[in-house]
N, CA, C and O atoms as a CHARMM CRD file, in Angstrom:
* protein
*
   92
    1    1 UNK  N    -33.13800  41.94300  18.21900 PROA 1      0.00000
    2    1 UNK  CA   -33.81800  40.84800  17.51700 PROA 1      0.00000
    3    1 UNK  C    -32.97400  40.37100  16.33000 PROA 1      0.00000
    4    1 UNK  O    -32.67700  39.18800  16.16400 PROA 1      0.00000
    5    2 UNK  N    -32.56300  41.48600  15.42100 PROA 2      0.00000
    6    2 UNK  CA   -32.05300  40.78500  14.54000 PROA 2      0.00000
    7    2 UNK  C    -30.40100  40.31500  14.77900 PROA 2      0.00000
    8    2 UNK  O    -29.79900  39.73100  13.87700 PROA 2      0.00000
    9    3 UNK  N    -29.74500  40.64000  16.10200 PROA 3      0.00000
   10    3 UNK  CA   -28.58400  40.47900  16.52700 PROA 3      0.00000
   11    3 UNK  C    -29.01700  38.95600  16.82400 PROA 3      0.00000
   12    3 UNK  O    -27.96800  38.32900  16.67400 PROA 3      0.00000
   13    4 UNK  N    -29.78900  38.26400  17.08600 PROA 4      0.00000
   14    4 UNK  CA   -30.44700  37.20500  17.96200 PROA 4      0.00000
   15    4 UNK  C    -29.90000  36.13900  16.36700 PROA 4      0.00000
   16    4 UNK  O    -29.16500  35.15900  16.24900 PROA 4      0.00000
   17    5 UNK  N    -30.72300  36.98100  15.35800 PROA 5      0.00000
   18    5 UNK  CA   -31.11200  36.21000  14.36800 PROA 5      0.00000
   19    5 UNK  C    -29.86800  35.72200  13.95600 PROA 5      0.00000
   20    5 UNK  O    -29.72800  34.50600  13.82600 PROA 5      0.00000
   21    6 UNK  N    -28.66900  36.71700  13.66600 PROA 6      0.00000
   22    6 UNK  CA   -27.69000  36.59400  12.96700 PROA 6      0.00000
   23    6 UNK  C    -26.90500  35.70100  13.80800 PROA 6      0.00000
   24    6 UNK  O    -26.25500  34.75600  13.36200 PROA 6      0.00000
   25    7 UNK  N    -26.99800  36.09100  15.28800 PROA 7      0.00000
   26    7 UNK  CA   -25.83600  34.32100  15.95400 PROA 7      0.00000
   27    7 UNK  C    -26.72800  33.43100  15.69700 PROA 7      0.00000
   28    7 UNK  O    -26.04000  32.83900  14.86600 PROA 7      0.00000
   29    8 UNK  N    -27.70400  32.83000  15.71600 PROA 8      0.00000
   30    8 UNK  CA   -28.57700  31.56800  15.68000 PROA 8      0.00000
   31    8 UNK  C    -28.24400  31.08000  14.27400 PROA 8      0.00000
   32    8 UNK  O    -28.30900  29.88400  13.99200 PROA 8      0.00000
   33    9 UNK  N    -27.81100  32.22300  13.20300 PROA 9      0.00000
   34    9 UNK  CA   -27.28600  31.61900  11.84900 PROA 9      0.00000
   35    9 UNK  C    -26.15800  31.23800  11.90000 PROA 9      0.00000
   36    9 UNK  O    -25.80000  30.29800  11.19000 PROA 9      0.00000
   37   10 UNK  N    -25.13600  31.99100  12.91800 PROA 10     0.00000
   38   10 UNK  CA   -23.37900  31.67500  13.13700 PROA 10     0.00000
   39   10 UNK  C    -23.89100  30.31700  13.48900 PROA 10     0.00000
   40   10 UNK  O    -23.82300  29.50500  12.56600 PROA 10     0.00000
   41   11 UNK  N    -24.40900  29.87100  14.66300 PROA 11     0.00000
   42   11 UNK  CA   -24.47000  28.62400  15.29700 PROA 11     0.00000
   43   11 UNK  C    -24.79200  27.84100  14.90000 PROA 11     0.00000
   44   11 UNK  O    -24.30000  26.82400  15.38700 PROA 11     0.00000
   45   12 UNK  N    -25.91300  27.59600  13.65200 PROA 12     0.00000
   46   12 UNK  CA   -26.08000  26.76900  12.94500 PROA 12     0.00000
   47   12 UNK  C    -25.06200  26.12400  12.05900 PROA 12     0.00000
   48   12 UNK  O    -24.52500  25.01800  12.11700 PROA 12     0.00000
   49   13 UNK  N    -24.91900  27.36000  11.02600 PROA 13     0.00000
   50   13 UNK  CA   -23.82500  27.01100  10.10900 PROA 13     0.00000
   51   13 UNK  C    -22.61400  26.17500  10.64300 PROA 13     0.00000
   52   13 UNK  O    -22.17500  25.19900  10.03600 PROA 13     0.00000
   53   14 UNK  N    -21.95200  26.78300  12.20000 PROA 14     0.00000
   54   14 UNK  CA   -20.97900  25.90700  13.08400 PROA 14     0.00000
   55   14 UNK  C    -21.15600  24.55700  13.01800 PROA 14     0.00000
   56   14 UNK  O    -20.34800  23.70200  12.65400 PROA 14     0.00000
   57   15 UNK  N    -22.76600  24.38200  13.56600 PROA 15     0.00000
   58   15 UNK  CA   -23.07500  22.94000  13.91600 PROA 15     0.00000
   59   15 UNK  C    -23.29400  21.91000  12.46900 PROA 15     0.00000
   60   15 UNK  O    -23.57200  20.73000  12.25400 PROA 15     0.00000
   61   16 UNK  N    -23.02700  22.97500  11.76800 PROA 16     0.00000
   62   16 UNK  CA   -23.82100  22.41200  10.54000 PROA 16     0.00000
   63   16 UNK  C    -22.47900  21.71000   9.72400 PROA 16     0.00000
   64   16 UNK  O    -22.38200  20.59300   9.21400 PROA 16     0.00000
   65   17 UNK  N    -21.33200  23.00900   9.83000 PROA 17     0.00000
   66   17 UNK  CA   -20.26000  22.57800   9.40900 PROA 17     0.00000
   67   17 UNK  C    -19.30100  21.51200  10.31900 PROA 17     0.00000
   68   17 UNK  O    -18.24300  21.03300   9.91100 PROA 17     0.00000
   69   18 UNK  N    -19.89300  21.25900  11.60000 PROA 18     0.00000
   70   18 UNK  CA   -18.99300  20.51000  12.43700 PROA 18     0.00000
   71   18 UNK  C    -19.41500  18.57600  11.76000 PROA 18     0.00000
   72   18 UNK  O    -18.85800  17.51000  11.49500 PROA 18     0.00000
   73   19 UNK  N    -20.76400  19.23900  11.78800 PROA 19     0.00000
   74   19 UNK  CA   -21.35000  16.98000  11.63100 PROA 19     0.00000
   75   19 UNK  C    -20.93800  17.15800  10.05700 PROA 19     0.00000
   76   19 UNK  O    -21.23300  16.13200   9.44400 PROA 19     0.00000
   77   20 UNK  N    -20.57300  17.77000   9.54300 PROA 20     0.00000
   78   20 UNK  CA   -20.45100  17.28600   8.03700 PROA 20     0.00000
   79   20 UNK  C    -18.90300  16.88300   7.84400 PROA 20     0.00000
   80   20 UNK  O    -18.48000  16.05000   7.04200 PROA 20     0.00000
   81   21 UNK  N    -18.10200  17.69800   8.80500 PROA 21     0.00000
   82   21 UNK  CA   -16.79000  17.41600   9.22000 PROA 21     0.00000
   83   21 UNK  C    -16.72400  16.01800   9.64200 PROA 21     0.00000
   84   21 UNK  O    -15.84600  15.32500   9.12800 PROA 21     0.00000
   85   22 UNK  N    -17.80100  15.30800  10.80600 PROA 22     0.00000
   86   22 UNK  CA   -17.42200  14.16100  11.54800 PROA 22     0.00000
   87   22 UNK  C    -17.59900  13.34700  10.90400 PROA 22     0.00000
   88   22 UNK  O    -16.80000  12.41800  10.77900 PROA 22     0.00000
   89   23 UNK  N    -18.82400  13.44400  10.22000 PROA 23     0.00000
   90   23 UNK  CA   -19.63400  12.45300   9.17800 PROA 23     0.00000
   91   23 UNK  C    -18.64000  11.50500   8.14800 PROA 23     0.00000
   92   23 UNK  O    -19.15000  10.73400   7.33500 PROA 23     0.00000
């Protein structure tokens, strides 16, 4: 569960840091 939690935070932050990149 909390292995779950911690990629769903990698993946965010990724996606999070990618559109702020494109933006």
């Amino acid at each position: 569960m909390i292995y779950r939690l911690i990629l769903a935070g990698l993946l965010w932050t990724f996606l999070a840091k990618r559109m702020l990149c494109s933006a």
